[in-house]
C-alpha positions in Angstrom: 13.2 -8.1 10.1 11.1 -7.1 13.0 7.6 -7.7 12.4 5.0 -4.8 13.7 1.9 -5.5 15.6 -1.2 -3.9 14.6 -4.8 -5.5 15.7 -7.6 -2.6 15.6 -9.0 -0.1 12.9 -7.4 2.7 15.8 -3.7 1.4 14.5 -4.7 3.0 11.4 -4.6 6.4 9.6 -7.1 6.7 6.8 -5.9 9.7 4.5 -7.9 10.9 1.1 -5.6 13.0 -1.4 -7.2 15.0 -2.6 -8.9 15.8 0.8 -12.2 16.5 -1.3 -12.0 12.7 -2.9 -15.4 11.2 -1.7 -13.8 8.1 -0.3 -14.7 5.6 2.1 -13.4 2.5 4.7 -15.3 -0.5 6.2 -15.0 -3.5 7.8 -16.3 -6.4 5.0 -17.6 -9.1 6.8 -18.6 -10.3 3.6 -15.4 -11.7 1.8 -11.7 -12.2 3.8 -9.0 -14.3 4.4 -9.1 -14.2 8.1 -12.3 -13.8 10.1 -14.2 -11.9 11.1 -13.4 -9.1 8.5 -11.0 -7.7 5.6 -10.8 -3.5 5.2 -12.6 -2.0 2.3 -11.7 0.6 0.9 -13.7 3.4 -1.4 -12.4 6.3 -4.0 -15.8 7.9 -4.9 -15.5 9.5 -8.8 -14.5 13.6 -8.4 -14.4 15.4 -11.5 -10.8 16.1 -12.2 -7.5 14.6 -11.1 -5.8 11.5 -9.4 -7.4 10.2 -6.3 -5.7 8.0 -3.7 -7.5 6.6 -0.6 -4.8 5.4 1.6 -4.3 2.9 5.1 -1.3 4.1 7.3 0.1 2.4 9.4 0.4 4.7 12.8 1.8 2.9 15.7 4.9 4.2 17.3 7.1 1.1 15.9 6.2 2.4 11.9 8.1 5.9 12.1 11.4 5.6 10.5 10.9 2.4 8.4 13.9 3.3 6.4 14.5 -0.4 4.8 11.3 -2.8 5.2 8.4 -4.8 3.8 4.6 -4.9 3.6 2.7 -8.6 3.2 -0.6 -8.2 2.3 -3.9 -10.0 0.6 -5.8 -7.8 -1.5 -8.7 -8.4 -3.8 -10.5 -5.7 -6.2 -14.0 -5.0 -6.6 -13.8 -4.7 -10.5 -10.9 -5.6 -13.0 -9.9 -2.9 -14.7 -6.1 -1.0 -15.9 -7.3 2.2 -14.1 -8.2 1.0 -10.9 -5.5 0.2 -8.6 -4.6 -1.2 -4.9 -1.0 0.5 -4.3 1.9 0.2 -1.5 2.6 3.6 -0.5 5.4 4.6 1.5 5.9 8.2 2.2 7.4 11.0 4.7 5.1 12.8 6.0 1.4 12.5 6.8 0.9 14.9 3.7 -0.1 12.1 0.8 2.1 14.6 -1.8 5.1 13.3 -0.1 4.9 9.8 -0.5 5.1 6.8 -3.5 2.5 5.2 -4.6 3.8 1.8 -6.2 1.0 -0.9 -7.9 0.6 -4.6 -6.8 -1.5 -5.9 -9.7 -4.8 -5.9 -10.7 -6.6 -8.9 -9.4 -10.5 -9.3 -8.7 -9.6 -12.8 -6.6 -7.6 -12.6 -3.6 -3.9 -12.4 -4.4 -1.2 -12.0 -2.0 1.5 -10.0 -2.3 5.0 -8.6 -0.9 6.9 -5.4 -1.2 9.9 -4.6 -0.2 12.2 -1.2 0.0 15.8 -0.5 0.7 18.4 1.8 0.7 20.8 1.2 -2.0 23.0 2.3 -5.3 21.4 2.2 -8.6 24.3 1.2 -11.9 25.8 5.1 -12.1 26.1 4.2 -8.3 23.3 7.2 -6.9 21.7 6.7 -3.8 18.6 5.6 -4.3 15.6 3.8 -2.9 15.3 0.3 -3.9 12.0 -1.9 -4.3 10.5 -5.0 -5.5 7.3 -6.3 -5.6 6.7 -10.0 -5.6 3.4 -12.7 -5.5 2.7 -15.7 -4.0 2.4 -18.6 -6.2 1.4 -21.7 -4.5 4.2 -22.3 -2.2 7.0 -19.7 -3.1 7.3 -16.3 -3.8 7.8 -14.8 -7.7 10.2 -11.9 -7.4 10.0 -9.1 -10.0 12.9 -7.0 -11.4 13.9 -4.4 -8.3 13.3 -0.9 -9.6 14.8 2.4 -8.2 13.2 5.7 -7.3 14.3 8.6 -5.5 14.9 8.3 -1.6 12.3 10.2 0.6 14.1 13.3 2.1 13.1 12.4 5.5 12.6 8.6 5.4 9.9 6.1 5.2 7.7 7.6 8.3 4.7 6.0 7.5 3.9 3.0 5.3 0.3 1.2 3.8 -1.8 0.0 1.4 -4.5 2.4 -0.6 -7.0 2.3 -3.5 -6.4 4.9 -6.5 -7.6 5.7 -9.3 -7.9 8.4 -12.4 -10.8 11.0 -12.5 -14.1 10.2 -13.4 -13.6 6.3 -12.1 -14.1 4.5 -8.7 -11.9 1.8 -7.1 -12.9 -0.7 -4.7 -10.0 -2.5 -2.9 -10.3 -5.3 -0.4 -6.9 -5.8 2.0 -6.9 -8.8 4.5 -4.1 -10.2 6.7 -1.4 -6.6 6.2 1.9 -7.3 7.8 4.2 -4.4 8.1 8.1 -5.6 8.6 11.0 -3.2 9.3 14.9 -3.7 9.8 15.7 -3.8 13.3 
């Protein structure tokens, strides 16, 4: 796998869905893994509805990430079942055309890896298959790979994001993102 380099906020496309979710993004040079900073990032509480507050990456190298990986260290703000950090893998720049999947729900730093490929589910469909593992002192712990539906037009653009259900904030911390696709 070829990894992709990214080094500035600019390398970056920070996307609300809905587009009236109050959300936010900043530099934290309060708590990271890797000086000088980690990304923050804010869903503000709107009335109705799921809110997602996503990071994508947006370098020429991360269009068409049909099979690939994302390596990341993220930390929460406040434990709770409704607030999320999420992988999300999508299409288009349009956040209704992409996955969200959940890495855990962690309030210390955790780091984590998810992975997506093209493959055959047992009635042998295409679909797209991912797993999610964690680090765990020196080796990764793999959970069970899970299929969804293939994006029509690929994986074009590929992040991490905070989400949450109406009513609720979330607060999610990301330090040391690595974006991997199949050469």
């Amino acid at each position: 796998m070829k990894k992709l380099s990214h080094h500035s906020t600019s390398d970056w496309l920070f996307v609300l869905d809905p587009p009236e979710n109050n959300g936010s993004w900043t530099l934290s040079t309060s708590e990271y893994i890797s000086a000088p900073s980690s990304v923050e990032i804010t869903n503000g509480a709107i009335p109705l509805g799921f809110r997602l507050h996503a990071a994508l990456l947006n370098i020429t190298d991360s269009q068409d990430i049909k099979e690939g990986q994302i390596i990341t260290y993220y930390k929460l703000a406040t434990s709770s079942n409704t607030r999320r950090p999420n992988i999300v893998i999508g299409a288009l720049a349009d956040l209704s055309a992409y996955q969200y999947h959940g890495i855990g729900s962690h309030t210390d730093w955790t780091r984590v890896k998810f992975k997506w490929w093209n493959s055959y589910n047992l009635l042998n469909e295409e679909k797209l298959a991912c797993q999610y593992s964690y680090w765990s002192v020196d080796h990764w712990i793999d959970a069970d790979v899970y299929y969804v539906e293939r994006l029509s037009g690929g994986v074009n653009l590929c992040g991490v994001a905070a989400s949450c259900p109406y009513r609720y904030y979330a607060q999610v911390k990301y330090d040391d993102t690595e974006v991997y696709k199949t050469s």
